[in-house]
C-alpha positions as CSV (number, residue, x, y, z in Angstrom):
1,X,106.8,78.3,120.2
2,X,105.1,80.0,123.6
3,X,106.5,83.3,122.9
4,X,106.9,86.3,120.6
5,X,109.5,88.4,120.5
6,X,110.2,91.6,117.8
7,X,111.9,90.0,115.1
8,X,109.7,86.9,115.5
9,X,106.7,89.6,115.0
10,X,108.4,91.1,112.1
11,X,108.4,87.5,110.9
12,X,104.9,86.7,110.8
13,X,103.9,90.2,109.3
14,X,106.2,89.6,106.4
15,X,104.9,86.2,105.5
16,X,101.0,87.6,105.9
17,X,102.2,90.7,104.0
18,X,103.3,88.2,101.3
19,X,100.8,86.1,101.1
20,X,97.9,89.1,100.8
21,X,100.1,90.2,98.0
22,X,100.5,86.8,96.0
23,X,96.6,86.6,96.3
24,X,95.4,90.2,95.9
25,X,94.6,89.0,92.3
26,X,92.8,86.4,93.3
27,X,90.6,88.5,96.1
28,X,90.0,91.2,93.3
29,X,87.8,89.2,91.6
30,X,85.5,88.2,94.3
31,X,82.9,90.7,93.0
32,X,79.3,90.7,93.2
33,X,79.0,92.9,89.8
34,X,81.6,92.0,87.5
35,X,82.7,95.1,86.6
36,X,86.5,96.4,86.6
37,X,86.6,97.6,89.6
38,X,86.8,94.9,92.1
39,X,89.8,96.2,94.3
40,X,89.7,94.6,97.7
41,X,92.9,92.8,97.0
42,X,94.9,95.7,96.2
43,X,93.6,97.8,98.5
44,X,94.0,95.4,101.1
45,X,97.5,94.6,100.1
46,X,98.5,97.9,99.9
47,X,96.8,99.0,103.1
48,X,99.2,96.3,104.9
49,X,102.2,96.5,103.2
50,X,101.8,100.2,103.8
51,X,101.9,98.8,107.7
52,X,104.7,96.7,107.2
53,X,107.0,99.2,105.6
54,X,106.5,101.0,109.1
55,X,107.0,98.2,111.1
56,X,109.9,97.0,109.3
57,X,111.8,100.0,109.7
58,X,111.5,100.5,113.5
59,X,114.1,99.7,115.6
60,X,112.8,98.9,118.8
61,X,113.1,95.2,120.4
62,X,109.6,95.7,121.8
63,X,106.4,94.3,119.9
64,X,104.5,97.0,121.5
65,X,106.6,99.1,119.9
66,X,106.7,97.8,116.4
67,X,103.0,96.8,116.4
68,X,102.1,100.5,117.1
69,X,104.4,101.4,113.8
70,X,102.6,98.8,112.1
71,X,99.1,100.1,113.4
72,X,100.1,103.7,112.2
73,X,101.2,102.8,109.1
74,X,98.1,100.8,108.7
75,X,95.7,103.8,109.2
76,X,97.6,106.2,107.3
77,X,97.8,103.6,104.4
78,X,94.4,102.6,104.5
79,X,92.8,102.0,101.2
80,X,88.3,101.5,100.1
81,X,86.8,100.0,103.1
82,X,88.6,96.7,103.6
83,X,91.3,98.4,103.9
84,X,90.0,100.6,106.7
85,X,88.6,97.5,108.7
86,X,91.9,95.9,108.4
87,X,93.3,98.8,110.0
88,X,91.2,98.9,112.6
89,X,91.5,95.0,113.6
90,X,95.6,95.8,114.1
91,X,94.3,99.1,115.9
92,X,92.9,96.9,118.7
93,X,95.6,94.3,118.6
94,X,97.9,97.2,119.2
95,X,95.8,98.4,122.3
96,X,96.0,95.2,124.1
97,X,99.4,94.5,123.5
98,X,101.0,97.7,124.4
99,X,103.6,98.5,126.7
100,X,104.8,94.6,126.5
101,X,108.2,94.1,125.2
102,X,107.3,90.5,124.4
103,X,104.1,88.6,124.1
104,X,102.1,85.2,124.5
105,X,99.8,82.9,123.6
106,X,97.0,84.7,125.6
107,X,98.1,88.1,124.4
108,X,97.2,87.4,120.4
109,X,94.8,85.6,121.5
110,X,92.9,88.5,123.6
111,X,94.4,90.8,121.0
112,X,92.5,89.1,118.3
113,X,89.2,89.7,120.1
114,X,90.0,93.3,120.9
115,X,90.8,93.8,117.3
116,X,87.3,92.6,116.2
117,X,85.5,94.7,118.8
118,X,87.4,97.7,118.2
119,X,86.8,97.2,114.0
120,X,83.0,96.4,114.8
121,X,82.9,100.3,116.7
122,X,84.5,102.2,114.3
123,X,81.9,101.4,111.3
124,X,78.7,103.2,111.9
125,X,76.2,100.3,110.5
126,X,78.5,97.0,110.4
127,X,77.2,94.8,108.0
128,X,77.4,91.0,109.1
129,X,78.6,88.6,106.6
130,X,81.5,90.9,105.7
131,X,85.4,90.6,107.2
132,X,84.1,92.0,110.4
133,X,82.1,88.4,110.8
134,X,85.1,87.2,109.6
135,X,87.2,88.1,112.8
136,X,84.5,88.1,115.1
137,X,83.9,84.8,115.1
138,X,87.2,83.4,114.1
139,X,89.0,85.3,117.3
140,X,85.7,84.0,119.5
141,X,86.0,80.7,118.6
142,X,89.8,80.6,118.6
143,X,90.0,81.9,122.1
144,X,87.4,79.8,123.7
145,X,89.3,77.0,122.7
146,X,92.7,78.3,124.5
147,X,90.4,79.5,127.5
148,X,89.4,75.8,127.4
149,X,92.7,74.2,127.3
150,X,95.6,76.0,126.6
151,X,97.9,75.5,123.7
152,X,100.8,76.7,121.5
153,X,101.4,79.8,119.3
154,X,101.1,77.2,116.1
155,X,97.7,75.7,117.3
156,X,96.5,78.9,118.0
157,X,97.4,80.4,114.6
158,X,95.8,77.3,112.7
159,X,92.6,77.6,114.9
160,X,92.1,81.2,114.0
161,X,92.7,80.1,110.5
162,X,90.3,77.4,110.2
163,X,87.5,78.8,112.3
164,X,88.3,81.9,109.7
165,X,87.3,79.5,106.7
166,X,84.5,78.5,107.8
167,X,83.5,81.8,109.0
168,X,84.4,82.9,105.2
169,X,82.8,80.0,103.7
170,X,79.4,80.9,106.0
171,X,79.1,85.2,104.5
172,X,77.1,84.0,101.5
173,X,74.3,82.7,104.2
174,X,74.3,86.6,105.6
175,X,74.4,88.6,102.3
176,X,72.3,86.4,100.1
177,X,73.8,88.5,97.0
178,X,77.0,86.9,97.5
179,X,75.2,83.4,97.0
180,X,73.6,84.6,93.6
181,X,76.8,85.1,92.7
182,X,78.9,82.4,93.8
183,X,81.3,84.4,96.0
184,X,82.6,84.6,99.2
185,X,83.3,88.4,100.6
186,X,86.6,89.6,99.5
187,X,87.4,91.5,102.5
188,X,87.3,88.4,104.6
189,X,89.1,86.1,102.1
190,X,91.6,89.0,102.4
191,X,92.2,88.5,106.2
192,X,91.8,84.5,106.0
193,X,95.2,84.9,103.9
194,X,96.7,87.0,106.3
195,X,96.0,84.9,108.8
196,X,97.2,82.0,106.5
197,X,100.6,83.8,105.9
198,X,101.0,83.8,109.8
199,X,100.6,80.4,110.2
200,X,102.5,79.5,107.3
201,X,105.7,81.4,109.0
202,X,105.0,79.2,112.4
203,X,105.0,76.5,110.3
204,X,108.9,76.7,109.2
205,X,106.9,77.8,105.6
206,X,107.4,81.4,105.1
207,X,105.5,82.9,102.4
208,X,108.0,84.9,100.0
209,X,106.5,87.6,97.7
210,X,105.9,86.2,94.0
211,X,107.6,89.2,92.6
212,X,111.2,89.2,94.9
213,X,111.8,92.4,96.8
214,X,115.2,93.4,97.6
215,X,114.9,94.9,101.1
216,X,117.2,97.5,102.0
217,X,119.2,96.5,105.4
218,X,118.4,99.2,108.1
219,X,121.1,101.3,109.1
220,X,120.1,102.4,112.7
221,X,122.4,105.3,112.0
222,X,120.3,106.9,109.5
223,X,117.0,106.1,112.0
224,X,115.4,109.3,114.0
225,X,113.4,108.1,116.8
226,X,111.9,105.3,113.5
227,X,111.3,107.9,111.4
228,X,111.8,107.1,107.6
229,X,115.4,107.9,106.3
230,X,116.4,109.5,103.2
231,X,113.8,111.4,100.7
232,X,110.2,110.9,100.7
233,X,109.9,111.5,96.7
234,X,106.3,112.1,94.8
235,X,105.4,112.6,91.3
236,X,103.3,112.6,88.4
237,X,105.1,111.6,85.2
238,X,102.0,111.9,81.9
239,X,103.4,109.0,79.6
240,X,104.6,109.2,76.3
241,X,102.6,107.9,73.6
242,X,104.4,105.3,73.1
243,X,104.0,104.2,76.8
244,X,100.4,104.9,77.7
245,X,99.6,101.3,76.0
246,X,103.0,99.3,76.9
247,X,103.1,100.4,80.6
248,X,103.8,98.2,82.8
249,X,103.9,99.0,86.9
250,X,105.7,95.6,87.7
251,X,108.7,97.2,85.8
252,X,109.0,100.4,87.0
253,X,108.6,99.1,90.7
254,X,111.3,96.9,90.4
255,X,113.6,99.7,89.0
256,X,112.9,101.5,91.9
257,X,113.2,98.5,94.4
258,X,116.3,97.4,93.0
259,X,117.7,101.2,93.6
260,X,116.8,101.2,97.1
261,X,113.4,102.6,97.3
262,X,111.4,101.7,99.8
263,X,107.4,102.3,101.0
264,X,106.9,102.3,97.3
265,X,103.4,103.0,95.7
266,X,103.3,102.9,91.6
267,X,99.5,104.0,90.1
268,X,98.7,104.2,87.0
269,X,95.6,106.0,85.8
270,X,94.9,106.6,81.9
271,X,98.1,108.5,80.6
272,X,99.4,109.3,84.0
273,X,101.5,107.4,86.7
274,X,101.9,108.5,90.1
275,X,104.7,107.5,91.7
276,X,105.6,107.2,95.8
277,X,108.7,106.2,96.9
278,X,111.6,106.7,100.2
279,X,115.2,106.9,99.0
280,X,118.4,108.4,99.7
281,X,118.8,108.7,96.3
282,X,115.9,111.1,94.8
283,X,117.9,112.1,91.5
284,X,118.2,108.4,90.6
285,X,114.7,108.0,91.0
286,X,113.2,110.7,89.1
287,X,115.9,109.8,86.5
288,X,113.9,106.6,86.3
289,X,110.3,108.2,86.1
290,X,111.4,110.7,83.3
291,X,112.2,107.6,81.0
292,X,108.6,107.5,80.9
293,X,107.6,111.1,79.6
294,X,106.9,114.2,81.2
295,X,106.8,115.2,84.9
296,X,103.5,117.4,85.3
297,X,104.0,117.3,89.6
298,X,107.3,116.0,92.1
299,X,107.7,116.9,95.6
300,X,110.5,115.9,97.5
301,X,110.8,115.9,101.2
302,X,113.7,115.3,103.3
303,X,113.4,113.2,106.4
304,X,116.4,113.7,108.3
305,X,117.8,116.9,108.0
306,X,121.4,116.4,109.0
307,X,121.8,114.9,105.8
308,X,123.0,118.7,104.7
309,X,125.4,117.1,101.7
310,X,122.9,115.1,100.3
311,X,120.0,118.4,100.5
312,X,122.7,120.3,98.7
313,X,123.2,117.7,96.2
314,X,119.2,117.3,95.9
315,X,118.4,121.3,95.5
316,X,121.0,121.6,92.3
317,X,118.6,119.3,90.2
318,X,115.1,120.1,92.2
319,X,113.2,123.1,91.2
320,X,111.9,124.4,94.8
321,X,107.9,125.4,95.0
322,X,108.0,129.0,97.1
323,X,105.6,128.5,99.7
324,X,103.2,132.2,99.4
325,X,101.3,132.9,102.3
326,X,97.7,133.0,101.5
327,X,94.9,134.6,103.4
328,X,92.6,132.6,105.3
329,X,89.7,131.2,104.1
330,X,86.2,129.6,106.1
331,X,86.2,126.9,103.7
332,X,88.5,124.3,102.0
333,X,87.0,121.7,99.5
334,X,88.8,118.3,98.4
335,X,87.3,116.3,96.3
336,X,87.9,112.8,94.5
337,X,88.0,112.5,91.0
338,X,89.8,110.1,88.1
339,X,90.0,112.1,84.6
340,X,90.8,115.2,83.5
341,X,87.8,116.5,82.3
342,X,85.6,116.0,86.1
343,X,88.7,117.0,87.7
344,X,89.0,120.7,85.7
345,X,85.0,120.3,86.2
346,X,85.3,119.8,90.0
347,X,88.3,122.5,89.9
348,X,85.9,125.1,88.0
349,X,82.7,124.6,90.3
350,X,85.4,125.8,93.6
351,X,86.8,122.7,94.7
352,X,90.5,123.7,96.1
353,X,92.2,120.0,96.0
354,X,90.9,117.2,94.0
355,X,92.7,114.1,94.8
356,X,93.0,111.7,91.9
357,X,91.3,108.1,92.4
358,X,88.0,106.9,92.0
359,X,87.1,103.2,90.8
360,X,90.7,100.6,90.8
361,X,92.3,103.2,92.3
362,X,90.9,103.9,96.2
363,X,93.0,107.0,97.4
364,X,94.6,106.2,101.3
365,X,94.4,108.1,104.1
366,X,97.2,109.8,104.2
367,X,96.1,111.1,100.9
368,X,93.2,112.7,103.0
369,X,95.8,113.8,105.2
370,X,98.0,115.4,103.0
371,X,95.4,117.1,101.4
372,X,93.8,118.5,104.3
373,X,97.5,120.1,105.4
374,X,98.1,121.4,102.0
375,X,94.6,123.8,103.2
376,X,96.0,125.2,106.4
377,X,94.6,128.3,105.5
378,X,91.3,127.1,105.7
379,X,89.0,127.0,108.9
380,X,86.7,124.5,107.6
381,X,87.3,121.3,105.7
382,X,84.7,119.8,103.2
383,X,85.8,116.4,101.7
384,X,83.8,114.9,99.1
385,X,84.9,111.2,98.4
386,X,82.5,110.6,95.5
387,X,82.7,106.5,95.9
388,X,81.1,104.9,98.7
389,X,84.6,102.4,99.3
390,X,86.6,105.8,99.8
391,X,84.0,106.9,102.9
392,X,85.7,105.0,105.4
393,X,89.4,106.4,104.3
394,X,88.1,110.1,104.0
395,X,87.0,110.0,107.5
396,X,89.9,108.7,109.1
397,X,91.2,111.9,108.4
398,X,89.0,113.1,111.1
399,X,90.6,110.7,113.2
400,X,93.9,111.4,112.6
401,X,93.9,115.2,112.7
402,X,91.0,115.9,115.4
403,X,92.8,119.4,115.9
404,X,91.3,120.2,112.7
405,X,87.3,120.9,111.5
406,X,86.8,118.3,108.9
407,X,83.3,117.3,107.8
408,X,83.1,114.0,105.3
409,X,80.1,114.3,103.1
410,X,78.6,110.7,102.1
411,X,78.8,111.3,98.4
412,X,78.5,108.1,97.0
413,X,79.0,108.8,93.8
414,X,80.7,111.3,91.2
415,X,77.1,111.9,90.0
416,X,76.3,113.2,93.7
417,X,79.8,115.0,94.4
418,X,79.4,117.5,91.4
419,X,75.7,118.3,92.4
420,X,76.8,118.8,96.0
421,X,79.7,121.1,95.2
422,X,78.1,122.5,92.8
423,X,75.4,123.9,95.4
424,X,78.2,124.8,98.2
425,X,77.6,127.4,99.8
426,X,80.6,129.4,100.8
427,X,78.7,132.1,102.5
428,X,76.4,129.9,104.6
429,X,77.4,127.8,108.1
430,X,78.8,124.7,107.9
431,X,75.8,122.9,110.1
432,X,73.7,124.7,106.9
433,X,75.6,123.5,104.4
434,X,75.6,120.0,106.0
435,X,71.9,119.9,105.9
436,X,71.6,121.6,102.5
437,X,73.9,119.0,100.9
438,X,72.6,116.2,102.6
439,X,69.4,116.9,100.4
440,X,71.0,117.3,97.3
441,X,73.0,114.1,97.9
442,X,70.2,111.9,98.7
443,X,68.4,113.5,95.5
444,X,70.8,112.1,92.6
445,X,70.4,108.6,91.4
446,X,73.5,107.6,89.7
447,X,73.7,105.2,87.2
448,X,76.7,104.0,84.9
449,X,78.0,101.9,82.1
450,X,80.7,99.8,82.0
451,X,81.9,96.4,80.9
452,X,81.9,92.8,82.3
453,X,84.8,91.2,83.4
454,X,83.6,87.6,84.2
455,X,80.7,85.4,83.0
456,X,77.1,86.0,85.4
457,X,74.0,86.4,86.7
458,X,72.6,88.7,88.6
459,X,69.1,89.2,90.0
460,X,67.9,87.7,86.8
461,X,70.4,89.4,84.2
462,X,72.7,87.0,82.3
463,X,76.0,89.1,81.6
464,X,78.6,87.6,79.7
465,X,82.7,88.8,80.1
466,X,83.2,91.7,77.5
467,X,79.7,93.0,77.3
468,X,78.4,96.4,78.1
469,X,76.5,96.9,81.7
470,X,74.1,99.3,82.4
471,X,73.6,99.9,86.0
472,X,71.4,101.9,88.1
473,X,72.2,102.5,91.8
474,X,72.5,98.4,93.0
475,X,70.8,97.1,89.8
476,X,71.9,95.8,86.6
477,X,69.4,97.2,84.1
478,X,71.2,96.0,80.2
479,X,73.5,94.3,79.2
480,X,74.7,93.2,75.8
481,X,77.9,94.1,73.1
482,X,76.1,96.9,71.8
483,X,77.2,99.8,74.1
484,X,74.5,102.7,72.3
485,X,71.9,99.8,73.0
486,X,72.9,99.6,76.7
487,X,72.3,103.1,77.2
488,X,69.6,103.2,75.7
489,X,67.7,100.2,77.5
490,X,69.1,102.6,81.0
491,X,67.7,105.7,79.5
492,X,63.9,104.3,78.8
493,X,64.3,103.2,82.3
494,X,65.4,106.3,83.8
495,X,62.7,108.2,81.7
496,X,59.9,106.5,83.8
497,X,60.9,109.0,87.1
498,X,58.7,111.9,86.6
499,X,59.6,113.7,89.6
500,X,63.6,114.5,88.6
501,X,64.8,117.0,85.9
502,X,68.4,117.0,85.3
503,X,70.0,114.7,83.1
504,X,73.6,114.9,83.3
505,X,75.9,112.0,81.0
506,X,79.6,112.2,81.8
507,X,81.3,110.5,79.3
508,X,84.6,108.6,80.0
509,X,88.2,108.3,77.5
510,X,86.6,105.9,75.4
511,X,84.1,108.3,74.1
512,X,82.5,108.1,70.7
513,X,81.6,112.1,69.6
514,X,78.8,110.7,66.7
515,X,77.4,108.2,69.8
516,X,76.8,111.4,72.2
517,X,75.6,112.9,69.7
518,X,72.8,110.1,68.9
519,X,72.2,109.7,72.5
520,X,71.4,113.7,72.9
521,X,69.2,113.9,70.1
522,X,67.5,110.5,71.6
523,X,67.3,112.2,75.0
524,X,65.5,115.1,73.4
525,X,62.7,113.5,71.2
526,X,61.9,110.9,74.1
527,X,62.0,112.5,77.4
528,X,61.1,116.0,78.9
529,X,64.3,116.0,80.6
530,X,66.9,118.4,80.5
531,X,70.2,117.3,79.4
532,X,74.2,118.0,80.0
533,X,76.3,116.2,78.6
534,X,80.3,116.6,80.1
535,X,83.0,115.2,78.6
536,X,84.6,113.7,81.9
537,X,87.3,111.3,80.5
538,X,87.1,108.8,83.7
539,X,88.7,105.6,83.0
540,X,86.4,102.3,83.6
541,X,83.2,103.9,82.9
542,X,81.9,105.0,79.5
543,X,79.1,107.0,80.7
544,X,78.2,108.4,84.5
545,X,74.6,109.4,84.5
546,X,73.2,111.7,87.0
547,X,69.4,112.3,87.1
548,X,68.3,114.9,90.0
């Protein structure tokens, strides 16, 4: 095969979208701290089947078109940093591509490289030995070879994917930390399987999805210019008790699925489950959610709006949210939180949007962009991510709405997030406030405790799968099955700054009221320090510590 046309390029993207997803597992775990929160498969996977949703429902017969759906719906799906780069990488395949209604060997090829070079610009300090390596020197190599002596779309596709290996197999020897640990990076064994999927397809060996997905046959009729059809439905269902243990996403999705629904998203965080999904039947799908307990938030959008007998339908069973004009405001805050004890915390110190996600659950962009409409009141936009793999995501709201003033603050942390919108200042500029925060940001070391997930060692410290962690900043400071011991071995280390004050411990839903209790009365007779404790309920972590 010499050439690709659109449903050959539908093809391919199906069978990498496949293959990310059977493996996203698998890539999760390729984590140089074992803690719960390795996420580079899913956010990977659902970064690109967030792209291929878009691409699959576009009509065209032109690859330029479809690969600018797919490119689209790549950005605005983008999820933690991987995520991001992958979108980028499909940005500059896009840009070469365009305006051709079918393309060659030459033109992935090229596309490739303009991929890599356009993913290596939009991050501010690329880090070698990451997936950006990954495709740099896969594409490089790939293409000097065609350059050299021309070949077929299958050669080319199982050149990119070898040179891809052994550019995966070669990150430990730039990020020595990943050879500690025995890894590979997970962002770049996230792309070798794209690329795998690919050349599985050209190979007469598509790669189906594990868990079968009944895709709904497009109607063109029901198309506008490849808009979505139907209902864009949303919402929040808090689980019954007898749910919050037994949940299981795999089940509800398939529900959904096998009613239609399409561009589907399930998340599940503690007691709640948000839910995403595009159907032309809304009812149905909220019917489904409701099995599950209460709905605390559900939107509903409709897409095509000569669909009157449908709306009409919809409105006798959805209670409709009266829109109140409110007055303009200099500032908007959004924030990034998991819990509902930091989110009525973030809430309380003037944040006016706090997006749920945090650790395991990486919110997208167009969660960024949602939020950001949802304050069109507002002059000036303040987005706090509070995790350093939600930076990249945050700012590509800038990207994607440049008509607006949106300023991303580097908080790297929860720890930092509360202390910098804590100290907002709504009265002051927002170069000021920028220059203030900054400060206040760089002054909180954030530390944490969590558990193992997998046997290690790590600079030294022998961590065993089920034990408590204490880390500070990069460092793994404890470890062992006694949680109160954990913190404790983190507090003596903490209590060795002199120059900070503030102690803040956030505690997370597994907390233990006579533990706090010990740990502030142990905080008081050993250290100077004054203490806050917060009762933050954040899954994943039993205790965020803030020292500033």
């Amino acid at each position: 095969m010499d050439r690709i046309n659109h449903e050959t390029f539908k093809a391919l993207l199906r069978s990498a979208c496949a293959n990310l997803e059977n493996h996203a597992a698998e890539i999760n775990t390729l984590n140089v701290f074992p803690v719960p929160d390795g996420d580079t498969g899913t956010n990977m996977s659902m970064t690109f089947s967030n792209g291929y949703n878009e691409a699959l429902h576009c009509t065209s017969d032109s690859v330029s078109d479809i690969a600018k759906a797919f490119s689209r719906g790549l950005l605005m799906g983008a999820r933690g940093n991987s995520g991001v780069i992958t979108s980028q990488i499909f940005r500059g395949f896009y840009q070469h591509i365009e305006g051709k209604d079918e393309i060659e060997v030459q033109d992935v090829s090229l596309g490739f490289e303009n991929g890599a070079r356009v993913a290596y610009k939009a991050i501010m300090k690329p880090v070698e030995g990451t997936i950006l390596t990954v495709i740099r020197e896969a594409s490089w190599y790939a293409n000097h070879d065609y350059e050299t002596e021309p070949f077929d779309l299958l050669t080319y596709f199982t050149k990119l994917h070898d040179y891809a290996a052994e550019s995966l197999e070669r990150t430990p020897d730039y990020l020595p930390v990943l050879k500690e640990v025995g890894v590979v990076d997970s962002g770049g064994a996230g792309l070798l399987r794209i690329i795998e999927g690919m050349k599985l397809y050209l190979e007469g060996n598509p790669v189906e999805f594990a868990e079968k997905k009944e895709e709904v046959e497009v109607n063109p009729a029901l198309l506008l210019e490849n808009e979505e059809f139907g209902y864009c439905t949303e919402f929040i269902v808090r689980l019954d008790k007898e749910y919050v243990k037994t949940f299981d996403e795999k089940i509800l999705k398939k529900k959904l699925t096998d009613m239609g629904g399409e561009s589907l998203v399930v998340v599940k965080d503690d007691d709640l489950v948000k839910v995403h999904v595009h159907t032309l039947k809304p009812g149905d799908a909220l019917n489904i959610g409701q099995r599950y307990g209460e709905f605390i938030k559900l939107k509903i959008e409709n897409m095509q709006e000569q669909h009157s007998t449908i709306i009409a339908e919809a409105k006798k069973t959805e209670k409709k949210e009266v829109k109140k004009e409110r007055p303009k405001q200099k500032y908007g805050i959004i924030a990034v939180a998991a819990g509902e004890g930091l989110t009525k915390l973030f809430y309380d110190l003037g944040t006016d949007i706090v997006i749920s996600g945090g650790q395991t659950m990486n919110p997208s962009t167009e969660d960024f962009v949602k939020a950001v409409k949802e304050l069109d009141n507002c002059e000036n936009i303040f987005i706090f991510p509070n995790n350093s793999n939600i930076i990249l995501a945050a700012k590509q709201a800038q990207n994607v709405m440049p008509e607006r003033k949106i300023t991303v603050m580097e908080t790297k942390s929860v720890q930092a997030g509360l202390s910098a919108v804590g100290m907002f200042a709504k009265d002051a500029g927002p170069e000021d406030n920028v220059r203030d925060l900054t400060d206040v940001i760089a002054n909180v070391d954030a530390s944490s405790i969590t558990y193992a997930i997998k046997d290690t060692v790590f600079e030294g410290v022998e961590v065993k799968e089920g034990d408590y962690m204490a880390i500070s900043g990069k460092t793994i400071v404890s470890s062992g099955k006694d949680r109160k011991k954990v913190l404790i071995d983190l507090l003596n280390k903490l209590f060795e700054n002199d120059e900070k004050e503030l102690l803040t411990i956030i505690t997370g839903d597994d907390r233990d009221e006579k533990e706090v209790k010990e740990i502030e009365e142990y905080v008081s007779s050993h250290s100077d320090f004054e203490c806050e404790i917060i009762d933050g309920g954040q899954p994943v972590y039993s205790y965020l510590i803030g020292l500033e």
